[in-house]
N, C-alpha and C positions, 0 to 999 in steps of 0.2 A: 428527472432527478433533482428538482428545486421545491425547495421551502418558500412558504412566502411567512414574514418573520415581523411580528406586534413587540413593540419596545411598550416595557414597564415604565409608569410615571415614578420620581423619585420619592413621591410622598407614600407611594406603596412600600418601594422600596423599603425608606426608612421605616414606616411604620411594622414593614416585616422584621426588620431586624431590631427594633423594638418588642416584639414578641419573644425572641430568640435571648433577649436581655433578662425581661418578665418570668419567662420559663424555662430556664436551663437547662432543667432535666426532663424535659419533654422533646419527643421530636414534633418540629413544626407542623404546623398542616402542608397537604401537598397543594401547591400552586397549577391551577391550571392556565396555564401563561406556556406564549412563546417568546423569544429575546429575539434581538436583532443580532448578535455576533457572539459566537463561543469559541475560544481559543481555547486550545489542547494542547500538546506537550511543551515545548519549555518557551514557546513564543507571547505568552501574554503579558500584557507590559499594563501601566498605567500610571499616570503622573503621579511622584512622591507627595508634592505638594498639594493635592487635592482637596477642597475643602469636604466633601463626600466619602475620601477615604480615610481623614484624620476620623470619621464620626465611626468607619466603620473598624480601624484600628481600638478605638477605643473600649468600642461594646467590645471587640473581643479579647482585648488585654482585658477586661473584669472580669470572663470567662475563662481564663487562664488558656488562653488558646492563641497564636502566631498567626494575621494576617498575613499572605503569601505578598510580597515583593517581586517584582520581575525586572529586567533591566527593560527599560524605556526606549532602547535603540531600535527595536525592533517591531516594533507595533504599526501597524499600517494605516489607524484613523484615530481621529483626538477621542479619547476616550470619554464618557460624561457620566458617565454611573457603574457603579462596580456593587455586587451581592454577594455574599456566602449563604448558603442553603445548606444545614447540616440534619442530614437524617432523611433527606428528600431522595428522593430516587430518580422523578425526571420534570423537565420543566415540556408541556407540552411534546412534539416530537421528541424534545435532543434530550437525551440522557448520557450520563457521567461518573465515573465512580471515583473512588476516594482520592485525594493527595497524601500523600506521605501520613503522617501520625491523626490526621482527623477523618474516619472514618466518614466514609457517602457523601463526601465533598463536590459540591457543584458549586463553579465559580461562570454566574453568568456577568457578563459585561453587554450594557449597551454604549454603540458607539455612534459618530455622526452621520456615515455613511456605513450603507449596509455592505454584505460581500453577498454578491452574487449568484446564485443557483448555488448555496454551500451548504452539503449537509453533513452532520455526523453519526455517526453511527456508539454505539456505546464500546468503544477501544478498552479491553481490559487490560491492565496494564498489570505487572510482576509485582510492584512494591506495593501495591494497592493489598494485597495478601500477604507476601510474604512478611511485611511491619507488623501486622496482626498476630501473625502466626511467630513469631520470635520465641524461643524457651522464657517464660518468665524467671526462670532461675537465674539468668544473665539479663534480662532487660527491663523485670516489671511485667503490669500487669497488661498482656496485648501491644506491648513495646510504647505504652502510652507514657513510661519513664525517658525515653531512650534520649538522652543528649546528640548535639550535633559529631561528635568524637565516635561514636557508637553507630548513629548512624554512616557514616563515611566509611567504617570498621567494614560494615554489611555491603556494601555499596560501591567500593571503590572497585575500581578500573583496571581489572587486570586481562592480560590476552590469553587465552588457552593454543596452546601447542597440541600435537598429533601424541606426543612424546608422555604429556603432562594427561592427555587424556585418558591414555592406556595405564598411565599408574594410579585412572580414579576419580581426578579433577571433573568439575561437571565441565561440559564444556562451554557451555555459557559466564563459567565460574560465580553460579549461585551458591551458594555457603550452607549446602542443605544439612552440615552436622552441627549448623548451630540454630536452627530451626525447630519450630514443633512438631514438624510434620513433616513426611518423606516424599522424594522426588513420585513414587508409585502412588501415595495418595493424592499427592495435588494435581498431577494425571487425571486421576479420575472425576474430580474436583472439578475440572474444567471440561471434561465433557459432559458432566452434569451439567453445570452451569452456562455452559457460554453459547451466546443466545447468537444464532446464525438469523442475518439479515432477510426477508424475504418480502417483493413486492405483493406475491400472492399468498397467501394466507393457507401457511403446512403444505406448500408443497414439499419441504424436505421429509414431510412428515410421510407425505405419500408415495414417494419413493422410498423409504424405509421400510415398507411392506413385501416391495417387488422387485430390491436390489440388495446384493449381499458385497459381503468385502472379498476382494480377490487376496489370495495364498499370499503371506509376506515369508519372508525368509532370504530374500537377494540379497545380494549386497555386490554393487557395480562402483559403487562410489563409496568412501572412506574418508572420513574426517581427517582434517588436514590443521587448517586453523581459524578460530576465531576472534576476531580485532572489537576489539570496544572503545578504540582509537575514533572509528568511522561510528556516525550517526543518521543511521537513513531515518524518513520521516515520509509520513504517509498525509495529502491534505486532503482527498476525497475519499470517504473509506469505502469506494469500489469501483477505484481504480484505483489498480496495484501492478503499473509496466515502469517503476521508477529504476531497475537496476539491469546494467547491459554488459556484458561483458566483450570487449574488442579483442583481449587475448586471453590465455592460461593467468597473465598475469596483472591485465589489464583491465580496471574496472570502474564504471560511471554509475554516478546514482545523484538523489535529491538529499538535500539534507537541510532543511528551511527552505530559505529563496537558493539557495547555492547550489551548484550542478560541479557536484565535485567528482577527483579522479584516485582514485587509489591505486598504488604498486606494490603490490602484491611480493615481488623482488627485493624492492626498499625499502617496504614499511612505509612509503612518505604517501602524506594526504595531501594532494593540492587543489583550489579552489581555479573551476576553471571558467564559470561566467556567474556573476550574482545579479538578481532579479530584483534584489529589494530596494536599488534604488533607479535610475535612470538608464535604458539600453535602449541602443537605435545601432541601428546600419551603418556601417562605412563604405559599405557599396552602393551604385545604383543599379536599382533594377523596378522594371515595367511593374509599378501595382506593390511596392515598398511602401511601406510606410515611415519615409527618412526622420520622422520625430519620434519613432520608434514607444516604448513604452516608459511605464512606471510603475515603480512595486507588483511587477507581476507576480499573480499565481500560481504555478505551475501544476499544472494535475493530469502530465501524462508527459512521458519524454520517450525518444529512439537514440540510439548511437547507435552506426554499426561502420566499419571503417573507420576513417576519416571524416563521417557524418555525421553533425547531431541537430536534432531537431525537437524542441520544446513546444507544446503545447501548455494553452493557459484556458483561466475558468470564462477570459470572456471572450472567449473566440482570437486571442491569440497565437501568431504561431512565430516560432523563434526558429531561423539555417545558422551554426556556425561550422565553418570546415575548424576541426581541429587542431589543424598544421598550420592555421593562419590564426592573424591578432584578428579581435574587432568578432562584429557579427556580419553575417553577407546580406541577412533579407529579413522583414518583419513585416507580418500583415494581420488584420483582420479576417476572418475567414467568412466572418455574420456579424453584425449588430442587433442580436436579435438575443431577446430578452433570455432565452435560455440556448445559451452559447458556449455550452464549457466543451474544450476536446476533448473526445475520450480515453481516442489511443490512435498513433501513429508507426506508421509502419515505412520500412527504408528498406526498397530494394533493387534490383537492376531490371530494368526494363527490355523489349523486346528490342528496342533499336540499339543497344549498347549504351544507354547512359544509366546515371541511377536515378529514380525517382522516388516518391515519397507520398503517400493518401494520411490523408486526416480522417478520422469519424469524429460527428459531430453530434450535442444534441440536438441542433436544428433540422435534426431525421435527413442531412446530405452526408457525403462520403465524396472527399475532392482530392484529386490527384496533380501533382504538381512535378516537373523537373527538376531539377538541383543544377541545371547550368543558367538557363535562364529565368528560372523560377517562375514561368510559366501557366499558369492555370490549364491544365489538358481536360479536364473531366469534374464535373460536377453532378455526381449522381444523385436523385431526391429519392425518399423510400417514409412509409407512411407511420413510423413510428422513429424515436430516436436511435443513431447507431451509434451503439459502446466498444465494437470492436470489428475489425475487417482483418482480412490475411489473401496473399495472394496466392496461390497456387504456385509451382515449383515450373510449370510452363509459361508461367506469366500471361492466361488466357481467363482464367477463371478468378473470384473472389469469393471467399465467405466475409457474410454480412449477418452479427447478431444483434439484437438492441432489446429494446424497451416491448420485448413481443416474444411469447412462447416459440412461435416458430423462426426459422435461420432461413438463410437465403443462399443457394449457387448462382450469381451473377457474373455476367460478359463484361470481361473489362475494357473490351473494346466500346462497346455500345452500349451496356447499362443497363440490356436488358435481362429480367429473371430467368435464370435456366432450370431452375427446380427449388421448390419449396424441401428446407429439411422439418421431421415435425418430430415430439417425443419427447419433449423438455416441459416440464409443467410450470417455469419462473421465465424471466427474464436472463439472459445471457451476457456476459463481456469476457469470454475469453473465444481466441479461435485459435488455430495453426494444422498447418500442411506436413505432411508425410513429405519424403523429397522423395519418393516413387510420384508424388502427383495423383495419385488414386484413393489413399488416405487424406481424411481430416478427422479433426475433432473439433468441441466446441463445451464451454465449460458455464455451468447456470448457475444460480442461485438457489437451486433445489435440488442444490450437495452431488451435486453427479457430472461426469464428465463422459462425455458420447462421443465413441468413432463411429466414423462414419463411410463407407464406399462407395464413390462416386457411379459407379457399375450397378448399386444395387441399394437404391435408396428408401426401399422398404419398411428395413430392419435396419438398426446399426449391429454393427459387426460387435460391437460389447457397449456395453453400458455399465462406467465405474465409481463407487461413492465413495464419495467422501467420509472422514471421520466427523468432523468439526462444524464446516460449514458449506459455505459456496464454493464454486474453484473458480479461481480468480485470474489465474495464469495458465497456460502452457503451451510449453518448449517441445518440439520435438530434436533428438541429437543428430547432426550434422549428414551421421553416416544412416541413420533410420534405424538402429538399434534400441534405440531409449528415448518413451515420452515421460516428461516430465511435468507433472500437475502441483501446483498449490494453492490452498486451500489460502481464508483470510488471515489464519493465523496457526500456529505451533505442527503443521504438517505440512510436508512435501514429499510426494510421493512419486519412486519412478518404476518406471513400468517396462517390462522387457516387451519390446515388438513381436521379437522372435520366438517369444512362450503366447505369443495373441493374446497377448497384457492380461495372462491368466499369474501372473507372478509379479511381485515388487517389491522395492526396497523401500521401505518407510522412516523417513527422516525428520523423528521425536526430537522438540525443543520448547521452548515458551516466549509465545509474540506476538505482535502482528508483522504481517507479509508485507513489507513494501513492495518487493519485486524480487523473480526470480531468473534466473540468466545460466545458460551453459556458454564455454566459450568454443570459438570456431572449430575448434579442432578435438572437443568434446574431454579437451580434457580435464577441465575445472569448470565444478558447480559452484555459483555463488547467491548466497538465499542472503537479501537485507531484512533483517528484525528490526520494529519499532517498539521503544519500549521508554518511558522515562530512566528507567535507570537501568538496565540490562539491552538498550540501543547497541546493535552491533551487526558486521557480518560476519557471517560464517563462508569459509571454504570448504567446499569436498572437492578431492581430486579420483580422481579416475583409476578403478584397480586394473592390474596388470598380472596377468600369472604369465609367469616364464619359463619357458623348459631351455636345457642348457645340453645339447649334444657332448658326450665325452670323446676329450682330443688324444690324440694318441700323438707321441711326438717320437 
């Protein structure tokens, strides 16, 4: 999953954006270049004072255009070159779509130090269309009039209610009656367009031939509400395990460097351990690293309990008990050039304690205590692994990665118990049935496969996707309902008990940070990442109730 990433010299630089001076009304040529560092949503920063940006403010004040300003707190390496690309579509691998009023905006930044195995994917963002799409009867031509008053009008931050949805409200609260275009066309809109990530080239394309959509019409879960308070953020766009639900009301997610909590009860947002500057241990323990880190990255987290555990892009791994100050443990997992974690899993172990497995891209999958934070197991496996889950008897593991086929492995000893095969992409999602007989495992070639342990011929169904890959999934507590989603604007749940020939599909616009049921299955919570429509939504759990008549 890493780039290896060629910094532009600044005399290209400028001499590009000399071009963009010379010919206004031309789009540039396309650059076949890659950068060293691309920042996405609202983290990119760079010195005010900069002699490179006064040059680059100025071409484009004469082009009557607003170089973007960022707050400077937040930026992770001294910045030395900053570009605007207008009309370009991609630089090398990374491509970018627009900012607010200037269409097909790519803002690359080179900086002193690179970041590490970090790649992007092309995130389509809401405002990126919907500024376009404006009535020009109220904004101008393509919203290219629209003052900052106007903008803010469209944009502003309001929560939707259960209450406010039934009489209408989108429940995102996109403003689609003052828009040019309707919620059913921009739907469509985006499955034309939005371009599903794939290591292998059409595989979703190939499964579109030999897989159909299963019957929607359920509805098990019911909107509730959605906070635009909360800001999840997505840093590797494929991994998507940033949000955990510990109750109905209780909820953890990423939001920058921040590993925040939401109460769902109170409305209140609190910040419960931040990464962007210095964190180390207050405990000791065998194989700590007591100097702990700095400005880590986080790109995959657990909560479950009173547990949380952060993973980072270089082989970082972060224990905090929740009920306690401080962190308990931080270690390196690998110093090994491609070391990001991909997804970490928290669960109770066979001897009565809780433990904890990493996947890693360094093709191992390590298993660790949570009392004395112990190294139990180090399993190696010949491609990288995006995603592991444990079985419900704590005997078995699924292992999927950087490889068409999955793996049934012994968690005792490490060794393969059965190849799963049927996936034509790369994988990162997996989870357990709590009968222990089911699993699934979710690709990049838009399909999600169960699968029976008993009978690993065939899977028991094979279910696609609208959109894209499936990036996540839940199965519910009691084994009633799996829950799949996709990288963006779908989440779909699936009755067990119809043999996931039926589902509720849950229509919106985004990307997935992460999706989470809570223990007791009775609140779904999906984080959306978006520059300006950033939010989570709640569904809670329907309930039909019959009422015996009392005779008194």
């Amino acid at each position: 999953m890493a780039n290896s990433f060629v910094a532009l010299s600044e005399a290209t630089l400028l001499y590009f954006l000399l071009l963009l001076l010379i010919f206004p009304f031309s789009a540039p040529p396309l650059l076949s270049v890659s950068i060293v560092e691309v920042h996405v949503a609202n983290t990119l920063s760079f010195p005010t004072d900069s002699p490179f940006l006064s040059t680059v403010s100025s071409l484009w004040n004469s082009r009557n255009a607003s170089p973007f300003l960022y707050d400077t707190s937040n930026i992770r390496n001294e910045v030395q070159k900053v570009i605007f690309l207008e009309g370009a579509k991609s630089l090398g691998s990374i491509s970018y779509s627009g900012m607010r009023t200037i269409p097909n905006l790519i803002v690359a930044v080179e900086c002193k130090y690179s970041m590490a195995n970090l790649q992007l994917e092309d995130f389509h963002h809401m405002d990126d269309d919907l500024i376009d799409d404006m009535d020009e009867d109220d904004y101008g031509i393509a919203g290219g009039d629209m003052d900052a008053h106007e903008y803010d009008m469209l944009t502003k931050v309001t929560d939707t209610s259960s209450a406010q949805a039934r009489n209408g409200k989108d429940i995102q609260g996109i403003p689609w009656e003052r828009l040019n275009l309707t919620r059913e066309d921009y739907r469509l809109t985006r499955l034309e367009q939005y371009k599903n990530y794939e290591n292998i080239p059409a595989s979703g394309e190939a499964v579109n031939k030999e897989c159909k959509q299963m019957e929607k019409g359920g509805k098990y879960y019911e909107f509730f509400h959605n906070t635009r308070l909360v800001k999840p953020t997505i840093l590797h766009f494929q991994l998507r395990n940033l949000v955990w639900a510990t109750s109905k009301h209780d909820v953890y997610l990423m939001s920058n460097y921040s590993v925040m909590h939401w109460s769902s009860l109170s409305c209140h947002l609190s910040e419960i351990l931040n990464f962007s500057g210095h964190v180390a241990p207050t405990e000791k323990h065998p194989g700590s690293l007591l100097e702990g880190f700095t400005q880590t990255q986080i790109s995959t987290l657990a909560v479950k309990d009173k547990f949380m555990v952060a993973g980072g892009f270089q082989g970082e791994i972060t224990f905090k008990h929740l009920d306690r100050k401080g962190v308990a443990f931080c270690t390196r997992t690998t110093y090994d050039d491609n070391a990001i974690t991909n997804a970490i899993e928290i669960y109770d172990s066979l001897r009565g304690g809780i433990n904890f497995m990493a996947s890693n891209n360094d093709c191992s999958m390590r298993e660790y205590d949570t009392e004395s934070f112990q190294l139990l197991n180090n399993f190696r496996f010949p491609w990288p692994v995006n995603h592991t889950s444990v079985s419900p008897d704590r005997r078995l593991i699924t292992v999927v990665g950087d490889n068409l086929d999955g793996l049934l492995v012994d968690l005792q000893s490490g060794k393969t118990v059965a190849t799963v095969v049927g996936h034509l992409d790369y994988s990162f999602a997996s989870a357990w049935h709590p009968d222990g007989r089911i699993f699934a495992t979710g690709n990049q070639d838009k399909t999600c496969r169960v699968c029976d342990i008993r009978n690993l011929s065939k899977p028991v169904v094979t279910l696609k996707a609208n959109l894209g890959a499936v990036r996540s999934i839940r199965f519910s507590s009691d084994g009633q309902f799996m829950v799949v989603a996709e990288p963006a604007d779908f989440v779909h749940v699936y009755s067990t008990q119809a043999d996931y020939q039926k589902r509720q599909e849950i229509d919106f616009f985004g990307e997935i940070s992460g999706v989470s049921l809570s223990p007791d299955d009775e609140s779904l919570y999906i984080g959306i990442w978006d520059r300006t429509y950033a939010s989570l939504l709640q569904y809670n759990k329907r309930h039909t109730y019959t009422y015996l008549d009392s005779y008194f």
